[in-house]
N, C-alpha and C positions, 0 to 999 in steps of 0.2 A: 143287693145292697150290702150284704155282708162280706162280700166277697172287695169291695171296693173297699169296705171299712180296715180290710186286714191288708191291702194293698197300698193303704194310705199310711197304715203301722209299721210295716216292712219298708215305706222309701223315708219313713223319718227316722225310725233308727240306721237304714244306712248314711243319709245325709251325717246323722249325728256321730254316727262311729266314724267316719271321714274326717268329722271337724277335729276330735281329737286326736288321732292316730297323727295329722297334719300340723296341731298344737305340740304334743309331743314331741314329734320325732325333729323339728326346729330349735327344743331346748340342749344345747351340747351338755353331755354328762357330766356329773357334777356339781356344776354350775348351780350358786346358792344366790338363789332370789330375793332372799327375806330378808340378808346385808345390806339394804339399802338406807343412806341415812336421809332424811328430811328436814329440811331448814321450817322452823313451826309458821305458821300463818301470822303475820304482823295484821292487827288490829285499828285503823287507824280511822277515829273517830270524825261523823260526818253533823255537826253537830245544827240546828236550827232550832233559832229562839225568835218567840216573839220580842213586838217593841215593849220597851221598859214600860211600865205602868206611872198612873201621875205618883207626883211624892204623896206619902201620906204622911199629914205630922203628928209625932208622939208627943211632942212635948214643943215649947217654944225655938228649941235649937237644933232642931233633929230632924229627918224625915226618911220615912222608907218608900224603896222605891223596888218594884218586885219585876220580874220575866220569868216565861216557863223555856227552860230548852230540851230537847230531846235530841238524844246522838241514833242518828238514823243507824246507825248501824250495829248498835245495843254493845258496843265496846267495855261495857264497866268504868269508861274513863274520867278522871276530876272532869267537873262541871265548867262549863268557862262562867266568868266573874261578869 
């Protein structure tokens, strides 16, 4: 059992030593990896509201009328109206 334990540590570090010696030796020298620029992730809100609620009235000329929306996809964006 032992003997198969240490057998099993010898072909994973050779697997492993392969993988990078093969990662490595692909990069041409020099060569600067971390130059690389990134265009930011656009945000673009997916928004679902319920149906408007009945009016309620405040006063004789007036009424409020309410929805709940949520931007499915937590954008921070203005609410829609």
């Amino acid at each position: 059992m032992k003997k198969l334990l240490q057998m099993s540590i010898i072909f994973i570090v050779i697997i492993f030593t392969i993988i990078i010696v093969g990662y490595t030796q692909q990069l041409p020298t020099g060569e600067i990896i971390a130059n690389e620029t990134f265009e930011p992730v656009k945000c673009t809100s997916d928004w679902n509201c319920t149906f408007w609620s009945d009016c309620i009235r405040t006063d004789a000329e007036t009424g409020i009328q309410n929805r709940t929306c949520i931007d499915n996809n937590n954008c921070n964006a203005e609410k829609p109206q």
